[in-house]
C-alpha positions in Angstrom: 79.6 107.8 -128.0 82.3 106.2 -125.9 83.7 107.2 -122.4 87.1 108.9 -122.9 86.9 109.7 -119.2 86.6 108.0 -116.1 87.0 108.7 -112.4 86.5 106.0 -109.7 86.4 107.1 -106.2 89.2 109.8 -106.7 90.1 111.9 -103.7 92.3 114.5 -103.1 93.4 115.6 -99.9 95.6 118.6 -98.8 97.6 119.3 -95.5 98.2 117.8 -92.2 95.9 117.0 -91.4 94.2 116.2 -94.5 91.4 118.2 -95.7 89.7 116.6 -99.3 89.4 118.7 -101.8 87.8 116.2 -104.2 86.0 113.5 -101.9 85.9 110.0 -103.8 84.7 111.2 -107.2 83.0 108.7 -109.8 82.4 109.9 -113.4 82.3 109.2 -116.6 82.5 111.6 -119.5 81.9 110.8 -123.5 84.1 111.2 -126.2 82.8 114.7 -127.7 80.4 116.2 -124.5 80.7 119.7 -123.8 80.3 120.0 -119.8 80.5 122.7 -118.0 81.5 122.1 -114.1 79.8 124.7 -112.2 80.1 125.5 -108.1 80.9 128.0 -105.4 84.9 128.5 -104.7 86.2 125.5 -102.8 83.7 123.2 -104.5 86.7 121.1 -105.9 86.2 122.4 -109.4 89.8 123.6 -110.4 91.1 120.4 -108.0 89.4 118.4 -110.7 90.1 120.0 -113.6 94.1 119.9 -112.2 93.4 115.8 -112.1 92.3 115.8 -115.7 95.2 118.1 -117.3 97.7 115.3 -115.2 98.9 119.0 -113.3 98.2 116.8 -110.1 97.1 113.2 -108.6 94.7 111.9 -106.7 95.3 111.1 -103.3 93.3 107.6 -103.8 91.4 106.3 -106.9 91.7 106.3 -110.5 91.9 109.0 -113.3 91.8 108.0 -116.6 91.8 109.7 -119.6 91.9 107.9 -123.7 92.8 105.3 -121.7 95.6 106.4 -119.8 96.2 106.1 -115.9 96.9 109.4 -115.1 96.9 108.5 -111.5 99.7 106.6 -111.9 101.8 107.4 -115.1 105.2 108.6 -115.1 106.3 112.0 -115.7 107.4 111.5 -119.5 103.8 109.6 -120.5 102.1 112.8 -118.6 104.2 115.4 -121.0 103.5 113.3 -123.7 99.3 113.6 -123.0 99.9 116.8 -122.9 101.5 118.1 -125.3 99.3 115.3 -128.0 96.1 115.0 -126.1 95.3 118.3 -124.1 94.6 121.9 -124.8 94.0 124.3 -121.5 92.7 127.3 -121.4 93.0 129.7 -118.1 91.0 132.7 -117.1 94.8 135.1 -117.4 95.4 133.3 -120.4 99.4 133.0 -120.2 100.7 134.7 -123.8 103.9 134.9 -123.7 104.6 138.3 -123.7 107.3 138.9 -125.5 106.4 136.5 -128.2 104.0 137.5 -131.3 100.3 136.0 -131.3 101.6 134.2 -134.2 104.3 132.6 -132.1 102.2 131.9 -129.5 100.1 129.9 -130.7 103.0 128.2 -132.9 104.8 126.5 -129.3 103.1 123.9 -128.8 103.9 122.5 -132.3 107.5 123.5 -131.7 107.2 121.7 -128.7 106.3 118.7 -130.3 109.1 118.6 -132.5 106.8 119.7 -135.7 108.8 120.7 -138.4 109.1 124.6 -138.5 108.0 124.8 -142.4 104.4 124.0 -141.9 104.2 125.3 -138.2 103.5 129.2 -139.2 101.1 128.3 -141.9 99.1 126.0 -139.8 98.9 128.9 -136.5 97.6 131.6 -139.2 94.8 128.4 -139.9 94.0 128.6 -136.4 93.9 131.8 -135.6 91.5 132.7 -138.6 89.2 129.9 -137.3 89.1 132.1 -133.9 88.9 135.1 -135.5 92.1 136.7 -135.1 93.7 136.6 -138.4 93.6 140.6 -138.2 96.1 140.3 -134.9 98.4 137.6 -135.8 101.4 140.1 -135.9 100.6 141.8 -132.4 101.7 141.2 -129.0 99.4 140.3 -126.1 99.5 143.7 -124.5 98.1 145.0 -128.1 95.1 143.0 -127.4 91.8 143.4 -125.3 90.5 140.6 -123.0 89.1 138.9 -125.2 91.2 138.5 -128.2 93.9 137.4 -125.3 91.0 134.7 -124.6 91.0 134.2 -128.3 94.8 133.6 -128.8 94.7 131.4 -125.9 92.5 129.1 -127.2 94.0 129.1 -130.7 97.1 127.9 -128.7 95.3 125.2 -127.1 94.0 123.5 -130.1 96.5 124.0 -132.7 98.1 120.2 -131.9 94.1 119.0 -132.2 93.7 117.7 -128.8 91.0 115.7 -128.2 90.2 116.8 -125.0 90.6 120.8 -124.1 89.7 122.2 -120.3 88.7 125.7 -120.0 89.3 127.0 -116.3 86.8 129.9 -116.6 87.7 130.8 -119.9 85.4 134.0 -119.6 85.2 134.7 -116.0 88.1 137.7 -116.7 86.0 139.2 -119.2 83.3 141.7 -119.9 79.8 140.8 -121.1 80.7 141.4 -125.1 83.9 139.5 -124.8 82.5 137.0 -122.8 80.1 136.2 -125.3 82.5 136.2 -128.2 85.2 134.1 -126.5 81.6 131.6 -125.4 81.0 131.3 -129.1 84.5 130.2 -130.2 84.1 127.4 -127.4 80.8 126.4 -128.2 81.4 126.0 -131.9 84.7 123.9 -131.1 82.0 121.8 -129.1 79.6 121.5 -132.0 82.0 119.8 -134.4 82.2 117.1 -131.7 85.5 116.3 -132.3 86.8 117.5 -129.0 85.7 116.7 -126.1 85.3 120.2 -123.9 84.9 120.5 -119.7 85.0 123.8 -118.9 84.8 125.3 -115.6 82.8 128.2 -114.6 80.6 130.2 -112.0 78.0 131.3 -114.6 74.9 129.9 -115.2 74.3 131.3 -118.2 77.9 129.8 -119.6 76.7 126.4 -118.0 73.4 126.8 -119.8 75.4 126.5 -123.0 77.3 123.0 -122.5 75.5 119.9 -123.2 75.7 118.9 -119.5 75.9 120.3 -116.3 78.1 118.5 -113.4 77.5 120.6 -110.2 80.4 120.2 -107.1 79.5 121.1 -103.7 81.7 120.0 -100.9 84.1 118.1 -103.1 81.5 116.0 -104.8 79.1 115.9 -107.5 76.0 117.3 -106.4 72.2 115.4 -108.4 72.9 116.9 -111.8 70.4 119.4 -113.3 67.8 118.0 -115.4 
């Protein structure tokens, strides 16, 4: 498989005076790994995660993801990445509210300009593939934890991204929806067509990725054999 990530020495520092968050970082992640970035709060987890989704920059050093310098690319290549290259997934999973699950999961399309005729007929797709078929007409406060989880990610792969983050996708859920929202990742991660980094504080979760990249301090602690 071939890198589609790489970090070299990438820092990021907050404040005055500066205190690093991430503390000259060097990685490289393959086209297709699931990896799960596990750590206690302040670790630099989310900090990282924020550098790959081009949300923020490094303070010094290089971010690059399919090949492009997300340290230093403009505002309208980072829009581009992500609305053609990323899917995100958050642990309050961000519906829209007043829009259907449906139409949800239908924006990013329409935010790409798709053409509206095939845009319904391909967020129905997704939404089967996650098991939600049976709520595509309901609104997010219809829905339990998990099937928000559900929708969310639905919504992050409808464009077929080939990289999706998951900022402890399950962390806001009980055990059963946990699991369930776990399997829908795990199963995107198997066709090996994404590439998947998801961020969490379970080990159990962890235990599921192909690889475990454990932060302490800012940095990458000896990973777990």
């Amino acid at each position: 498989m071939n890198t589609v990530i790489r970090l070299v020495k990438a820092s990021r520092s907050y404040g005055t005076p500066p205190v690093a968050a991430l503390d000259s970082i060097s990685l490289e992640i393959n086209r297709g790994e699931f990896v799960a970035i596990t750590g206690a709060s302040g670790s630099g987890k989310s900090t990282l995660l924020n550098l790959l989704g081009g949300l923020d920059h490094p303070t010094t050093g290089e971010v690059v993801v399919d090949g492009l310098h997300l340290e230093s690319a403009g505002e309208k290549e980072l829009t581009l990445y992500r609305r053609s290259k990323l899917g995100m997934v958050f642990q309050f999973f961000n519906l829209l509210p007043s829009m259907s699950v449906t139409e949800n999961v239908e924006l990013p399309l329409l935010l790409r300009g798709d053409a509206p005729a095939g845009v319904r007929s391909a967020a129905l797709a997704m939404l089967d593939q996650v098991g939600m078929a049976h709520r595509a007409s309901h609104f997010p406060h219809q829905l339990s934890g998990g099937e928000m989880q559900r929708a969310a990610i639905a919504r992050a792969l409808i464009h077929t991204p080939s990289l999706l983050l998951a900022d402890e996708p399950t962390g806001n859920l009980d055990s059963g929806n946990a699991s369930q929202v776990l399997e829908v990742i795990a199963k995107i991660a198997s066709l090996r067509t994404t590439t998947v980094i998801m961020v969490t504080h379970s080990d159990s979760v962890a235990a599921q990725a192909d690889r475990r990249i454990q932060m302490k301090d800012g940095r990458i602690a000896p990973e777990a054999s």
